[in-house]
Biopython code that builds the backbone (N, CA, C, O; Angstrom):
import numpy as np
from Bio.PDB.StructureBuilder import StructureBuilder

atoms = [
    (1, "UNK", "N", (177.161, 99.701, 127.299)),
    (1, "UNK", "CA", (176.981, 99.046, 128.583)),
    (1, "UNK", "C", (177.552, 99.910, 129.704)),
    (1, "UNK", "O", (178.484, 100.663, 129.425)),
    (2, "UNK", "N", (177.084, 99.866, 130.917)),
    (2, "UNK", "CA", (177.359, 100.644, 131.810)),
    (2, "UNK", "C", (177.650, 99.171, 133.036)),
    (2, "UNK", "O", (177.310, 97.990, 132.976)),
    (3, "UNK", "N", (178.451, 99.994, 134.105)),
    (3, "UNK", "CA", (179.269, 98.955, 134.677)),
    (3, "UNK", "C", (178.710, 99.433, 136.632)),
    (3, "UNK", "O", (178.969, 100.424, 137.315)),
    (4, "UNK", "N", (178.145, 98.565, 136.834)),
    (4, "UNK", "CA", (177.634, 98.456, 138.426)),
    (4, "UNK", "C", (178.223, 98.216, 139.384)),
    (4, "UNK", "O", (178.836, 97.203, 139.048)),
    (5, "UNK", "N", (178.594, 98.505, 140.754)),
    (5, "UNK", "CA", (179.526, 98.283, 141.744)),
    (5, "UNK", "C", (178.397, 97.689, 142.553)),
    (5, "UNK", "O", (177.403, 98.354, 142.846)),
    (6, "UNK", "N", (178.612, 96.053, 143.017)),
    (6, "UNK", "CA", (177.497, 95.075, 144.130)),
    (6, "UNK", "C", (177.956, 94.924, 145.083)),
    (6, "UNK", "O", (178.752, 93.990, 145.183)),
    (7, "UNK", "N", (177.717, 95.649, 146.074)),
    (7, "UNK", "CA", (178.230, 95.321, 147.652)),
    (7, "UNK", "C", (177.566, 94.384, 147.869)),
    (7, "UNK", "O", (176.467, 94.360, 147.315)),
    (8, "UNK", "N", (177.874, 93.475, 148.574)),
    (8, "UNK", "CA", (176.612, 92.087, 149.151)),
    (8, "UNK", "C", (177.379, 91.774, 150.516)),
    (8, "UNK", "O", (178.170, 90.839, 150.645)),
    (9, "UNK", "N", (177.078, 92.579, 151.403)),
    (9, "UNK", "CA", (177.233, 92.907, 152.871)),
    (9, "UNK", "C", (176.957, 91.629, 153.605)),
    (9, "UNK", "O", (176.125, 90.909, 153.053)),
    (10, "UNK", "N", (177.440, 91.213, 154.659)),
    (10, "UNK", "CA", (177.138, 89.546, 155.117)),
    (10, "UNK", "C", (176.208, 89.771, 156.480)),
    (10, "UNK", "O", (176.578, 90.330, 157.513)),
    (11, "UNK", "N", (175.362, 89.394, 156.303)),
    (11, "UNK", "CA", (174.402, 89.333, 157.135)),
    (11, "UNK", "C", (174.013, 88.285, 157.934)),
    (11, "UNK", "O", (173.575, 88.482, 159.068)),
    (12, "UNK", "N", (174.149, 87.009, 157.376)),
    (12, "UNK", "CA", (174.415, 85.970, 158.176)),
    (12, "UNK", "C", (175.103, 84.753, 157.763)),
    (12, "UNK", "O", (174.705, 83.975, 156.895)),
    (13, "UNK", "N", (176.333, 84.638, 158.562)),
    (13, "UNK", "CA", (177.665, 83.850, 158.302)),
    (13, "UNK", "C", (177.042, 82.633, 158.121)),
    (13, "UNK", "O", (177.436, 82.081, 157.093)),
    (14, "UNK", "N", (176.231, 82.022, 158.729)),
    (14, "UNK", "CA", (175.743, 80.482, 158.083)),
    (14, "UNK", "C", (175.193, 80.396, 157.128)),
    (14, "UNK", "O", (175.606, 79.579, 156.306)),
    (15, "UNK", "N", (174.375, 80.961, 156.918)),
    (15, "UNK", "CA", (173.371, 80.910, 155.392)),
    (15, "UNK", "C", (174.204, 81.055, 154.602)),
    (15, "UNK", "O", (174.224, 80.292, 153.636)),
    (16, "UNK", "N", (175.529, 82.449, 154.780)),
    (16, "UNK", "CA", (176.608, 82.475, 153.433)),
    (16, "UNK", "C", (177.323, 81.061, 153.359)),
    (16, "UNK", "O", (177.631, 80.620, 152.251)),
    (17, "UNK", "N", (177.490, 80.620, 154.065)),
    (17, "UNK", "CA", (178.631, 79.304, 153.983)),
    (17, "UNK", "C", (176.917, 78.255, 153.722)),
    (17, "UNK", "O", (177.406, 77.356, 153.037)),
    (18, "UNK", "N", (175.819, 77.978, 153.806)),
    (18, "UNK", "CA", (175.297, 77.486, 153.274)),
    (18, "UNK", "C", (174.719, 77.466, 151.657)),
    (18, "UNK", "O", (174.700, 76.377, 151.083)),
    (19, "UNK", "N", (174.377, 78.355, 151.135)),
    (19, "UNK", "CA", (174.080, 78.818, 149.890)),
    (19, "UNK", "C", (174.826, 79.265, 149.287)),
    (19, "UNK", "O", (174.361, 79.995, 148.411)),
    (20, "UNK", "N", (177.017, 79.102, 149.347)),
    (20, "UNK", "CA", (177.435, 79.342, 148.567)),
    (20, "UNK", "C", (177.591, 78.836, 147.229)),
    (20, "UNK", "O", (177.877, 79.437, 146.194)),
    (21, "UNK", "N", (177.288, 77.293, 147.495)),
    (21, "UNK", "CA", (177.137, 76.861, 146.289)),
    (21, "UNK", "C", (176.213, 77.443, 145.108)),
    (21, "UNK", "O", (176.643, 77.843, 144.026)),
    (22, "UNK", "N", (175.057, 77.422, 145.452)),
    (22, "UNK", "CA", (173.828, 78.192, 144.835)),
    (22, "UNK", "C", (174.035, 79.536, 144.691)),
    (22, "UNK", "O", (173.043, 80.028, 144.152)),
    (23, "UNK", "N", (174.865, 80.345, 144.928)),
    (23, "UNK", "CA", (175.830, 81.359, 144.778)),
    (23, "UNK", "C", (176.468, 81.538, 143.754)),
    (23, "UNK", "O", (176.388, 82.443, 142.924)),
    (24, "UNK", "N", (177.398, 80.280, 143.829)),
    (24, "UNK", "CA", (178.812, 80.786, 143.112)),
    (24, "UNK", "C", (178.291, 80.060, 141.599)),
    (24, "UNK", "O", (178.895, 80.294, 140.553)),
    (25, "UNK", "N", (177.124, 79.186, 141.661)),
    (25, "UNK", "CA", (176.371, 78.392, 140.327)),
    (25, "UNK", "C", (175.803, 79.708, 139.626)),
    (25, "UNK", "O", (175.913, 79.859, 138.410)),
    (26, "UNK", "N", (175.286, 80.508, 140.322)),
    (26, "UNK", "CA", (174.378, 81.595, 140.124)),
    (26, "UNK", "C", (175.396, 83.169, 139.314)),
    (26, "UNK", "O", (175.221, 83.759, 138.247)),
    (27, "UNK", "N", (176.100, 83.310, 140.083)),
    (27, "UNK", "CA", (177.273, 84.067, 139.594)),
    (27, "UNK", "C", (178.117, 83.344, 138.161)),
    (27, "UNK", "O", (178.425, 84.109, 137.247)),
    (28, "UNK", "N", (178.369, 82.226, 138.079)),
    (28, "UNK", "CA", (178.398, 81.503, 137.102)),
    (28, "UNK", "C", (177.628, 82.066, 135.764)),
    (28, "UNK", "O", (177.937, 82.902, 134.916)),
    (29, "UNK", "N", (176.914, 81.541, 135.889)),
    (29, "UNK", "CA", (175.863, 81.854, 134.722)),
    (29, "UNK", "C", (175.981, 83.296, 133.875)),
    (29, "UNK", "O", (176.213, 83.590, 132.703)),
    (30, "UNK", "N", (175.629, 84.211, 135.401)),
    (30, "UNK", "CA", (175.447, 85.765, 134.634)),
    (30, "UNK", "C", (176.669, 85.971, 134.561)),
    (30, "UNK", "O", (176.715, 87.184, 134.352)),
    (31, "UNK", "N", (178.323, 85.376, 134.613)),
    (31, "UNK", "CA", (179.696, 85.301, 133.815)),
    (31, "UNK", "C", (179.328, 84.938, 132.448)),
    (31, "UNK", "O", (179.524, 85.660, 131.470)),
    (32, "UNK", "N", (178.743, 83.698, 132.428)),
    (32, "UNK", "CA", (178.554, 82.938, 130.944)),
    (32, "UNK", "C", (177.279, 83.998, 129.987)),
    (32, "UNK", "O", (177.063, 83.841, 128.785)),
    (33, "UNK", "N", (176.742, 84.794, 130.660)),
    (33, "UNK", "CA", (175.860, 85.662, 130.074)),
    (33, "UNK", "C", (176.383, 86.767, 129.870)),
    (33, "UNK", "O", (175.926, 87.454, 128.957)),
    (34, "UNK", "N", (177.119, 87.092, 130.398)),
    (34, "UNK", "CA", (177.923, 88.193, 129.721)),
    (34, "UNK", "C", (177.683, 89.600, 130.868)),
    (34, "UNK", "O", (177.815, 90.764, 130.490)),
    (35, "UNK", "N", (177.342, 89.243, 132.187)),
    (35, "UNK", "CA", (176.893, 90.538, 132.609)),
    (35, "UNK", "C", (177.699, 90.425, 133.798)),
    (35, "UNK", "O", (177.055, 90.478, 134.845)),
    (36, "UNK", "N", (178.735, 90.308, 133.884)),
    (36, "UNK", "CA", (179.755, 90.096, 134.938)),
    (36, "UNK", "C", (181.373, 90.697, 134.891)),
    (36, "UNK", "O", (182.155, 90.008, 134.236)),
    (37, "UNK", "N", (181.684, 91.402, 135.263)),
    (37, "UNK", "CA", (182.783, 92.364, 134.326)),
    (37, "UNK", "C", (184.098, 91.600, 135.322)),
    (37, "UNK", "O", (185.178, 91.508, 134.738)),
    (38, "UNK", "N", (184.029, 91.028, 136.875)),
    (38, "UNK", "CA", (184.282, 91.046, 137.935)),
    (38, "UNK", "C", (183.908, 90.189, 139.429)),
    (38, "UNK", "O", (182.747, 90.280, 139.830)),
    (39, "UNK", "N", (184.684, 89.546, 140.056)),
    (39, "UNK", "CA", (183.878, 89.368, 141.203)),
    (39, "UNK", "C", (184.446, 88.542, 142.602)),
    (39, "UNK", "O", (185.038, 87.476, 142.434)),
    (40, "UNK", "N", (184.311, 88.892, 143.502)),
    (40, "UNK", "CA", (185.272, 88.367, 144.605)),
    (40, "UNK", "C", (184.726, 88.635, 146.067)),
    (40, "UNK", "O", (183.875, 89.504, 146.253)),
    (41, "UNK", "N", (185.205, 87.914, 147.039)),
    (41, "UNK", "CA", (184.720, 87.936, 148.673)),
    (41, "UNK", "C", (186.067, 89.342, 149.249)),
    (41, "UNK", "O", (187.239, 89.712, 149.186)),
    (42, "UNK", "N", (184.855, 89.583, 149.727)),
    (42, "UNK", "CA", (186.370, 90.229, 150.971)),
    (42, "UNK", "C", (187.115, 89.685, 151.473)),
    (42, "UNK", "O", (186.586, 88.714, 152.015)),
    (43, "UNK", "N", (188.749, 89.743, 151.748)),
    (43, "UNK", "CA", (189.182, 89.108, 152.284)),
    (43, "UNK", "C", (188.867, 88.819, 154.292)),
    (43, "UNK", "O", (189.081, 87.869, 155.045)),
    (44, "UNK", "N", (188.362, 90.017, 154.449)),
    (44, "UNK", "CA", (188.462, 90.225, 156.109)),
    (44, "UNK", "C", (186.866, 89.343, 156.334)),
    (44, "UNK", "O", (186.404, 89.665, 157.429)),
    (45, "UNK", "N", (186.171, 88.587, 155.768)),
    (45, "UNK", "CA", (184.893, 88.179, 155.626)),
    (45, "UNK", "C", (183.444, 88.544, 155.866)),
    (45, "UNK", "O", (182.419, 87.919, 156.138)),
    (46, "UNK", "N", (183.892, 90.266, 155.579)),
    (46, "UNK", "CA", (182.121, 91.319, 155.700)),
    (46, "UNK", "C", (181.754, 91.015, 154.296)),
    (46, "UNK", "O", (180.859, 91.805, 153.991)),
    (47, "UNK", "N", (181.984, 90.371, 153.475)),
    (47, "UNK", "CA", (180.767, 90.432, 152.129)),
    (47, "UNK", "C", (181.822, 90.280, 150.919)),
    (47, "UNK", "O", (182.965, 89.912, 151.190)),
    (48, "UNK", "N", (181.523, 90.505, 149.836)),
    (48, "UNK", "CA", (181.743, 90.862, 148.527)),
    (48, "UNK", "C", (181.772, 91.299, 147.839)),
    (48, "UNK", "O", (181.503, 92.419, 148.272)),
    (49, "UNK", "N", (181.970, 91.446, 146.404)),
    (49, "UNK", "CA", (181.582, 92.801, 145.876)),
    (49, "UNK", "C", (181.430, 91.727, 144.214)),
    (49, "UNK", "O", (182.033, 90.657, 144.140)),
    (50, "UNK", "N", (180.537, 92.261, 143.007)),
    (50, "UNK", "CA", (180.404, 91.933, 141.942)),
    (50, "UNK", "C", (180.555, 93.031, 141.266)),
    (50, "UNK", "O", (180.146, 93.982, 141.932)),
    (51, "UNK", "N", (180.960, 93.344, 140.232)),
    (51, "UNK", "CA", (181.185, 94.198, 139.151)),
    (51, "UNK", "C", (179.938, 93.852, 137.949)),
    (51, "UNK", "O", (180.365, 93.145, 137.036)),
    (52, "UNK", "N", (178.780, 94.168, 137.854)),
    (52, "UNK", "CA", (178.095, 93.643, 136.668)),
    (52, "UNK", "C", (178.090, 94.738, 135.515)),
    (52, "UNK", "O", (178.297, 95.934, 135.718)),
    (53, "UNK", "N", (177.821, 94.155, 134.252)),
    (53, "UNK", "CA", (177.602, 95.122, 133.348)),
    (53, "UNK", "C", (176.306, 95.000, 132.868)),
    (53, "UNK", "O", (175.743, 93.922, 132.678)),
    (54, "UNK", "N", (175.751, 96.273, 132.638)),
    (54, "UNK", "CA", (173.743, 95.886, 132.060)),
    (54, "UNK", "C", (173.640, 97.357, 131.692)),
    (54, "UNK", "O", (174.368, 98.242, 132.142)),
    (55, "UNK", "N", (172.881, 97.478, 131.025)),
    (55, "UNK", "CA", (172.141, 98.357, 130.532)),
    (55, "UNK", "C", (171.455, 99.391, 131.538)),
    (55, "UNK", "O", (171.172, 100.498, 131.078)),
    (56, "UNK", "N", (171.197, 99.147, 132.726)),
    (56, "UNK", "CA", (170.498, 100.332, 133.522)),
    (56, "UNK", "C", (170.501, 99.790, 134.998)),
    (56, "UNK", "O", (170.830, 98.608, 135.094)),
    (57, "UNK", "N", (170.282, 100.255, 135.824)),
    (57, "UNK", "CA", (170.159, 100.064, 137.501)),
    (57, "UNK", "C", (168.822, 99.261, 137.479)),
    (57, "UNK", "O", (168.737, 99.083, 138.694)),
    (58, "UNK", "N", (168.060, 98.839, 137.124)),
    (58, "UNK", "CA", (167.019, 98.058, 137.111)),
    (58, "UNK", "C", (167.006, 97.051, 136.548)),
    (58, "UNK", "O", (165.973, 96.393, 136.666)),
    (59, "UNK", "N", (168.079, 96.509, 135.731)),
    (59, "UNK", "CA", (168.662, 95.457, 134.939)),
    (59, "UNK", "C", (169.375, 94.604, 135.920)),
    (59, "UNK", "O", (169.252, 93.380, 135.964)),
    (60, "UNK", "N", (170.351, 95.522, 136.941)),
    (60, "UNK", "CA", (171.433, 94.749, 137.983)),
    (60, "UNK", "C", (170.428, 94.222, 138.927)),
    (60, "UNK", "O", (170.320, 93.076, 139.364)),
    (61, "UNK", "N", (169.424, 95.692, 139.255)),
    (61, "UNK", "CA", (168.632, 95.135, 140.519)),
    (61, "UNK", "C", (167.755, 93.732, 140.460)),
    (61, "UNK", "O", (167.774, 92.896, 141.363)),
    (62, "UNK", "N", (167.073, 93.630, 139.383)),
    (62, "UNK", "CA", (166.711, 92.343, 139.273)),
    (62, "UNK", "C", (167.389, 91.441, 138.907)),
    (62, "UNK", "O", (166.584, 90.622, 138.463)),
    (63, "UNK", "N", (168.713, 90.915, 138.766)),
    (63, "UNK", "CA", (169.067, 90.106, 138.741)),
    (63, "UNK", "C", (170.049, 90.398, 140.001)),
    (63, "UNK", "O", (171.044, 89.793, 139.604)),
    (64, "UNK", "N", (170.372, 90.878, 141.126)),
    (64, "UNK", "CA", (171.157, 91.095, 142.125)),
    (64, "UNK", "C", (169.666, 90.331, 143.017)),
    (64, "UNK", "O", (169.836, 89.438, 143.848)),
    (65, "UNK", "N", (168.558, 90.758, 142.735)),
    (65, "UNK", "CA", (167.258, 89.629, 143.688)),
    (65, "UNK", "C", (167.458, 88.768, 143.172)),
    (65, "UNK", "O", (166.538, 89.066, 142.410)),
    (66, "UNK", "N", (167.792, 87.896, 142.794)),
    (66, "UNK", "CA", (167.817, 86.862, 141.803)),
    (66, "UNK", "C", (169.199, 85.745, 142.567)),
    (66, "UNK", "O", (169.437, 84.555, 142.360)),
    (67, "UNK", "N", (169.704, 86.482, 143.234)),
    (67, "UNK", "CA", (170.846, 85.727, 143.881)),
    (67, "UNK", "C", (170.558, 85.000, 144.931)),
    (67, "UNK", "O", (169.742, 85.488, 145.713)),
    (68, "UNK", "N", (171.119, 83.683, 145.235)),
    (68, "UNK", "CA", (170.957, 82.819, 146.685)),
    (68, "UNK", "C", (170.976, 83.406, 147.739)),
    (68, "UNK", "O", (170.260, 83.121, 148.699)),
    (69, "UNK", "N", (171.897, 84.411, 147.692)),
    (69, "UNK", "CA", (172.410, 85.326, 148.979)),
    (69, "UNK", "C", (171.252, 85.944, 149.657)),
    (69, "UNK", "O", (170.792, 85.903, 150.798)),
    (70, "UNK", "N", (170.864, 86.688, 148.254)),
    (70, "UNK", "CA", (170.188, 87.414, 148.514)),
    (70, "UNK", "C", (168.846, 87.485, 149.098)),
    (70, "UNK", "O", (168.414, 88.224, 149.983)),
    (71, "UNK", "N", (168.027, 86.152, 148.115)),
    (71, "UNK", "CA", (166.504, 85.504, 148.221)),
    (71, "UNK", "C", (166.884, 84.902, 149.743)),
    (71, "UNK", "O", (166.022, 85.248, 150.551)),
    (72, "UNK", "N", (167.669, 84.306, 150.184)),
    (72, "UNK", "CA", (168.151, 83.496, 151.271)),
    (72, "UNK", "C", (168.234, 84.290, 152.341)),
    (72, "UNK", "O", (167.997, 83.770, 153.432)),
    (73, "UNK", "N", (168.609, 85.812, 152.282)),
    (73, "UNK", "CA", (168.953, 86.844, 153.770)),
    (73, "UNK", "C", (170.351, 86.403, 154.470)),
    (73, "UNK", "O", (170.667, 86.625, 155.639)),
    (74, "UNK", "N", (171.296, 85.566, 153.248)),
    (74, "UNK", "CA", (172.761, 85.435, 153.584)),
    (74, "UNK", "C", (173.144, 86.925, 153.557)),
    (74, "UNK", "O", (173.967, 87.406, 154.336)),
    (75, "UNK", "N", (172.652, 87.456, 152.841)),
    (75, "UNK", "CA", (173.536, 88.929, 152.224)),
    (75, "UNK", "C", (172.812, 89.905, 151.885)),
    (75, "UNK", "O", (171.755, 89.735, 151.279)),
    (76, "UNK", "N", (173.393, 91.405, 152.317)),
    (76, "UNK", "CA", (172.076, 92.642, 151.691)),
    (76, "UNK", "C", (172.940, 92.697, 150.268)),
    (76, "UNK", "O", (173.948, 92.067, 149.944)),
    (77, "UNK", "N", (172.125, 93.737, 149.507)),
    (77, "UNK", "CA", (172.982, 94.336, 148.818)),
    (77, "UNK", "C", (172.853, 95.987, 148.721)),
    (77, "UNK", "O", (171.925, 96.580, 149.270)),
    (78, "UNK", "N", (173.958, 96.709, 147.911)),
    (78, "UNK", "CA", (174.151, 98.035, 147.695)),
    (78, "UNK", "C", (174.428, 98.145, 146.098)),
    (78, "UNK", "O", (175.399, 97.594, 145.579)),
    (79, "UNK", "N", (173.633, 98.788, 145.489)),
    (79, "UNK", "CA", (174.124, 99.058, 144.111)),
    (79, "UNK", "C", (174.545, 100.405, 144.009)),
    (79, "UNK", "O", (174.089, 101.314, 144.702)),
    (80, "UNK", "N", (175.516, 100.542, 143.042)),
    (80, "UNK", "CA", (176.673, 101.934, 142.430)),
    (80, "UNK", "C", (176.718, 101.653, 141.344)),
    (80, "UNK", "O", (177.256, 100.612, 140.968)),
    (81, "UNK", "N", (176.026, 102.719, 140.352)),
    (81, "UNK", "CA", (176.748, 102.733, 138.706)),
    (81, "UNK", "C", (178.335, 103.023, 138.996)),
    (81, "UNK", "O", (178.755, 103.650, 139.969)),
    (82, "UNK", "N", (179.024, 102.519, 138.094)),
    (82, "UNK", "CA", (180.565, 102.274, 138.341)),
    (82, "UNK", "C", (181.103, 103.381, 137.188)),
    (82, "UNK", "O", (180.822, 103.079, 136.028)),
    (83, "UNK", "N", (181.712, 104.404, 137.359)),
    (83, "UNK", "CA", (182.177, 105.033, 136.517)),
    (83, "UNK", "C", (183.685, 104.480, 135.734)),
    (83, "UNK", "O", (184.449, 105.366, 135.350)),
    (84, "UNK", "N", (184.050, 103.138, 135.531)),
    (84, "UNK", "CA", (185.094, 103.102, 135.656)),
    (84, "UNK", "C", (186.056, 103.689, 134.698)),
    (84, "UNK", "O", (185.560, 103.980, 133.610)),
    (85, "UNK", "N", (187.248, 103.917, 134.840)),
    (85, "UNK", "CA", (188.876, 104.505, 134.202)),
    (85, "UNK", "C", (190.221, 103.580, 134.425)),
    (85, "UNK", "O", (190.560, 103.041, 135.478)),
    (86, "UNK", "N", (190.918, 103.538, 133.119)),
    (86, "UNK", "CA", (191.661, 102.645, 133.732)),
    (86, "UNK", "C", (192.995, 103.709, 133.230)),
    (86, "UNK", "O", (192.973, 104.554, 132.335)),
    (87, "UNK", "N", (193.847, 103.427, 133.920)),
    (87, "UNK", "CA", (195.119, 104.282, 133.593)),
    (87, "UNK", "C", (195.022, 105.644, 134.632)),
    (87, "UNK", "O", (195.899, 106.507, 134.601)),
]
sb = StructureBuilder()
sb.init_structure("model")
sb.init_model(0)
sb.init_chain("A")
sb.init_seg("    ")
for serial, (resi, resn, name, xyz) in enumerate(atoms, 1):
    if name == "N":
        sb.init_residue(resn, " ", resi, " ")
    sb.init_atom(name, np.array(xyz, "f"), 0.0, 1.0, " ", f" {name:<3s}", serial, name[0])
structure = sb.get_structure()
């Protein structure tokens, strides 16, 4: 598995505070599916970031469309294969 860095940039502050529910249900799931390594808001309130894990950049991307945020125009996104290291 390879590990993805999800910017989800805020694009419009109402729609995010509207469709967070349908959000955070949505993020849910792909936790319970196993493709979620990670995941949290900025604190200063420009966006978020998800950590997913999948098999290829076309694996995240369709399921990163797949988000409320996203289908909605609450949020862009930016994908990064994540090289991560720990130590």
């Amino acid at each position: 598995m390879k590990y993805f860095a999800v910017f989800l940039p805020m694009k419009d502050e109402e729609k995010s505070k509207k469709y967070r529910p349908e959000h955070l249900s949505f993020l849910q799931e792909k936790l319970e599916d196993g493709y979620i390594f990670a995941k949290g808001p900025f604190v200063d309130g420009s966006g978020g970031l998800v950590i997913y894990t999948a098999n290829n950049f076309e694996q995240v991307e369709t399921m990163v469309r797949q988000d409320p945020y996203v289908i909605n125009g609450a949020r862009g996104y930016e994908i990064h294969e994540w090289g991560m290291t720990v130590g």
